[in-house]
C-alpha positions as CSV (number, residue, x, y, z in Angstrom):
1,X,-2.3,45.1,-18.4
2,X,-5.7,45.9,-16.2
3,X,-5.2,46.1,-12.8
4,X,-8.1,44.1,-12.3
5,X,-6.6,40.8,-14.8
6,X,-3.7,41.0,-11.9
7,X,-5.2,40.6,-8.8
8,X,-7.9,38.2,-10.6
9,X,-4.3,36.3,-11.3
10,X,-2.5,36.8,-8.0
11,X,-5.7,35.7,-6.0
12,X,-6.1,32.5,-8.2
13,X,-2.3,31.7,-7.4
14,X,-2.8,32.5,-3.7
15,X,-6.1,30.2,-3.9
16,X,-4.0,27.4,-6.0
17,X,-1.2,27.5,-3.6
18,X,-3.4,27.4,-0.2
19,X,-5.5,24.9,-1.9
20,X,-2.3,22.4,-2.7
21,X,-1.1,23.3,0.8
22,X,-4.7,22.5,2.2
23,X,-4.3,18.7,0.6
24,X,-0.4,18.1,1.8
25,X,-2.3,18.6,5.2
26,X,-5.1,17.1,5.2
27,X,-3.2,13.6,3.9
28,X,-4.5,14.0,0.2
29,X,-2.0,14.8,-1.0
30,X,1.7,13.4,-0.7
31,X,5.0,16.0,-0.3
32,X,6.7,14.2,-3.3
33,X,3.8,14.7,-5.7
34,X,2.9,17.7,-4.9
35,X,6.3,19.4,-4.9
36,X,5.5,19.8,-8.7
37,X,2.1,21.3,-7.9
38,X,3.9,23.9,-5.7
39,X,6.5,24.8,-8.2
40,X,3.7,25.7,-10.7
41,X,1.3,27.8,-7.7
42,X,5.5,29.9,-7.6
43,X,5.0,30.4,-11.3
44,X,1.4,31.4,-11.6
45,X,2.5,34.1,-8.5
46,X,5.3,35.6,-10.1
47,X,4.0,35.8,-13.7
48,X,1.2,37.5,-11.7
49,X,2.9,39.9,-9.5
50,X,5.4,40.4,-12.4
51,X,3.6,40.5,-15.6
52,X,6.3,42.2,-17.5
53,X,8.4,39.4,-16.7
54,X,6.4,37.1,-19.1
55,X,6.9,40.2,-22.0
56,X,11.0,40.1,-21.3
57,X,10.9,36.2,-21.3
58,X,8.8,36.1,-24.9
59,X,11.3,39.1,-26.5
60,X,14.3,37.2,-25.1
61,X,13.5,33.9,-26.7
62,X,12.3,36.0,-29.6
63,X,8.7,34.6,-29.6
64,X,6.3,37.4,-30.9
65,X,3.3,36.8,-29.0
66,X,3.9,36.5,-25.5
67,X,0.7,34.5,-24.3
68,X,1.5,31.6,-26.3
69,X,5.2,31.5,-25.0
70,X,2.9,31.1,-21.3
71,X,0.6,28.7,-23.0
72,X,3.9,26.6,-24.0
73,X,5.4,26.9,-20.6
74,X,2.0,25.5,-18.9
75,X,1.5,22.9,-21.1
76,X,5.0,21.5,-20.9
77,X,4.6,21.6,-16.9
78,X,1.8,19.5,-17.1
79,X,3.4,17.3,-19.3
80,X,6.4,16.4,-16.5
81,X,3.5,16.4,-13.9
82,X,2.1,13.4,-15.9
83,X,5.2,11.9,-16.9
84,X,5.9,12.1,-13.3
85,X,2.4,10.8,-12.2
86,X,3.3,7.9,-14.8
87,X,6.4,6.7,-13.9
88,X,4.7,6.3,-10.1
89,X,2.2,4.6,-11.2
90,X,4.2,1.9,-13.0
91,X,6.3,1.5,-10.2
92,X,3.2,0.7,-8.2
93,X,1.8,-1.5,-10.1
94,X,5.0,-3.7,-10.3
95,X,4.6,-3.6,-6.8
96,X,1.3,-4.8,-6.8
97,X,2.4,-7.4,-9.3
98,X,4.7,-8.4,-6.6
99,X,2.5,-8.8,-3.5
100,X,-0.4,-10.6,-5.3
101,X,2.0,-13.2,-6.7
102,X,3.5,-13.8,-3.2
103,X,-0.3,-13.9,-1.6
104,X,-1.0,-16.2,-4.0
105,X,1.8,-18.7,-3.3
106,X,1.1,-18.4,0.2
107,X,-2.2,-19.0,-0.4
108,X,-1.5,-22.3,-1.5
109,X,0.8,-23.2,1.0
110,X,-2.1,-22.6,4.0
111,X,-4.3,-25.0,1.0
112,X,-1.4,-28.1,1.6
113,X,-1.2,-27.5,5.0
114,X,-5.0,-27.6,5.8
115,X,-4.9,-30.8,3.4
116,X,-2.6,-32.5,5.3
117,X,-4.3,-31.3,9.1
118,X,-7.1,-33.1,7.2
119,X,-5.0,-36.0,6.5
120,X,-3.6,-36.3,10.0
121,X,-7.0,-35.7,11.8
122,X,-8.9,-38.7,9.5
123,X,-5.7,-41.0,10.0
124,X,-5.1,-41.5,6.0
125,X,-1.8,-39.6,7.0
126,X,1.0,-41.2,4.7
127,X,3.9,-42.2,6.6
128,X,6.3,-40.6,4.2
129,X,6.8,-37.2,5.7
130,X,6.3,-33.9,4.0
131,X,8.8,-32.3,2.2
132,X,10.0,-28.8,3.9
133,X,10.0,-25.9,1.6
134,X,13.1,-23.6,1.3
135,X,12.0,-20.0,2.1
């Protein structure tokens, strides 16, 4: 391989790493999420400092063109990062499922209350008292 193909690869895998890095620092980025991320930058490094390693990998699993056996390893890692990615986002949007159900029922409970302050104040309060929610 060129020399020049692998420092073009070992500076984009520097520049991929700092830029993940740059985003777990800057808060744009959370540590679990980008975990992944950082485990890929690793990959791109070594296949770049190493590039015979990606030639022993392809004759070991006896696949004849080596690129492709890369082209199947990055797709594959970007298939867990989105299976990751999906799994929390489901999981947030139960959660948001969640808290707009309970700010709904709370809602209405401020709605009967300022009802019956209205009651109270105009004097058509009944005299039956009002029932206490369980919590």
């Amino acid at each position: 391989m060129a020399t020049e193909f692998v420092w073009v690869g070992i500076a984009a895998s520097i520049g991929f790493i700092g830029t993940i890095v740059h985003l777990i620092r800057k808060r744009k980025l959370r540590e679990q999420y980008s975990l992944l991320w950082l485990l890929l930058g690793i990959g791109m490094l070594g296949i770049s400092l190493f590039p015979n390693l990606l030639e022993t990998a392809s004759n070991l699993l006896d696949v004849d063109y080596a690129p492709s056996l890369l082209y199947f390893t990055g797709l594959m890692g970007v298939l867990f990062i989105l299976l990751h990615l999906t799994i929390a986002i489901s999981t947030l949007t139960h959660k948001l499922i969640s808290i707009t159900q309970a700010a709904a029922l709370r809602q209405e409970q401020v709605k009967r209350l300022e009802r019956r302050i209205e009651e109270l104040e105009s004097g058509e309060a009944r005299t039956v008292p009002v029932k206490k929610e369980i919590r």
